[in-house]
C-alpha positions as CSV (number, residue, x, y, z in Angstrom):
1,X,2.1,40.5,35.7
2,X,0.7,39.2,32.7
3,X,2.0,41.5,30.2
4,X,5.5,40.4,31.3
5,X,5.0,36.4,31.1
6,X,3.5,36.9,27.3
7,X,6.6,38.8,26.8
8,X,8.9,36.3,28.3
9,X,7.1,33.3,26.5
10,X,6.9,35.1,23.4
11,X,10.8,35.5,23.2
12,X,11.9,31.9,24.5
13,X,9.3,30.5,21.5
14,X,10.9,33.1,19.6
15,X,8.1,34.7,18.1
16,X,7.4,38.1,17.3
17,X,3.8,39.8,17.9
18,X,2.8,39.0,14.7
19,X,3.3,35.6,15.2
20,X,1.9,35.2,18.3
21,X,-1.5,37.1,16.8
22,X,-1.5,34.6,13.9
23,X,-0.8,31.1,15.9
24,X,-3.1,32.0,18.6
25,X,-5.6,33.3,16.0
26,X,-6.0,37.0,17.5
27,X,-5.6,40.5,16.1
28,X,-1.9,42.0,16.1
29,X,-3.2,44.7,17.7
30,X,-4.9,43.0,20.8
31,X,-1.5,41.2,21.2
32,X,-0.3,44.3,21.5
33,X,-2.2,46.0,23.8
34,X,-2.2,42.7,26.2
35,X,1.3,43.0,26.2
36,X,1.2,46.7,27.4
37,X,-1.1,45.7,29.9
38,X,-4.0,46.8,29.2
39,X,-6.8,46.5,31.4
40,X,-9.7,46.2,29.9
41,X,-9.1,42.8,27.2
42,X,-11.5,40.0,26.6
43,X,-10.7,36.5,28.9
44,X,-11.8,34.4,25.9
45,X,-9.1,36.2,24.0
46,X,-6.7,36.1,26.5
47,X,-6.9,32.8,27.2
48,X,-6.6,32.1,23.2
49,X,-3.5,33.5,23.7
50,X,-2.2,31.7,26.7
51,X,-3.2,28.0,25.4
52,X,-0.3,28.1,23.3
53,X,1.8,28.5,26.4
54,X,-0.2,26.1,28.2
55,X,-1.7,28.4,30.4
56,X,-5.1,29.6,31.4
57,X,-6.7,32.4,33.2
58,X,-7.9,31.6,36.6
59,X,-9.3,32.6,40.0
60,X,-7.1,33.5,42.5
61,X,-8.3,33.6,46.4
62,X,-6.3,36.7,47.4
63,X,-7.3,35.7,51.3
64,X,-8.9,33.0,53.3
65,X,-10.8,35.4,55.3
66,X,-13.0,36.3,52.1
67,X,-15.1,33.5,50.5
């Protein structure tokens, strides 16, 4: 889940929420709620957050039947 691998990078860079809003130039709060998982959070944001982690948003083909 996504919440969870923010979490886990956050603590192996050893930063707190408020440092992760300030490096990867988002709100406190919307760190916050990404990391409680909301639903309902803007990609562009998102992926703000993940660069710093070297990680993206992406699609994900769930099967081959669907295309």
């Amino acid at each position: 889940m996504l919440s969870d691998y923010l979490k886990k990078k956050r603590k192996v860079f050893n930063f707190t929420q408020e440092d992760l809003a300030v490096k990867a130039g988002v709100g406190l709060r919307f760190v916050r709620e990404l990391e409680q998982g909301k639903t309902t959070l803007r990609m562009d944001k998102v992926n703000q957050v993940l660069a710093l982690f070297g990680a993206e948003l992406g699609v994900v083909q769930k099967s081959k039947d669907r295309e």
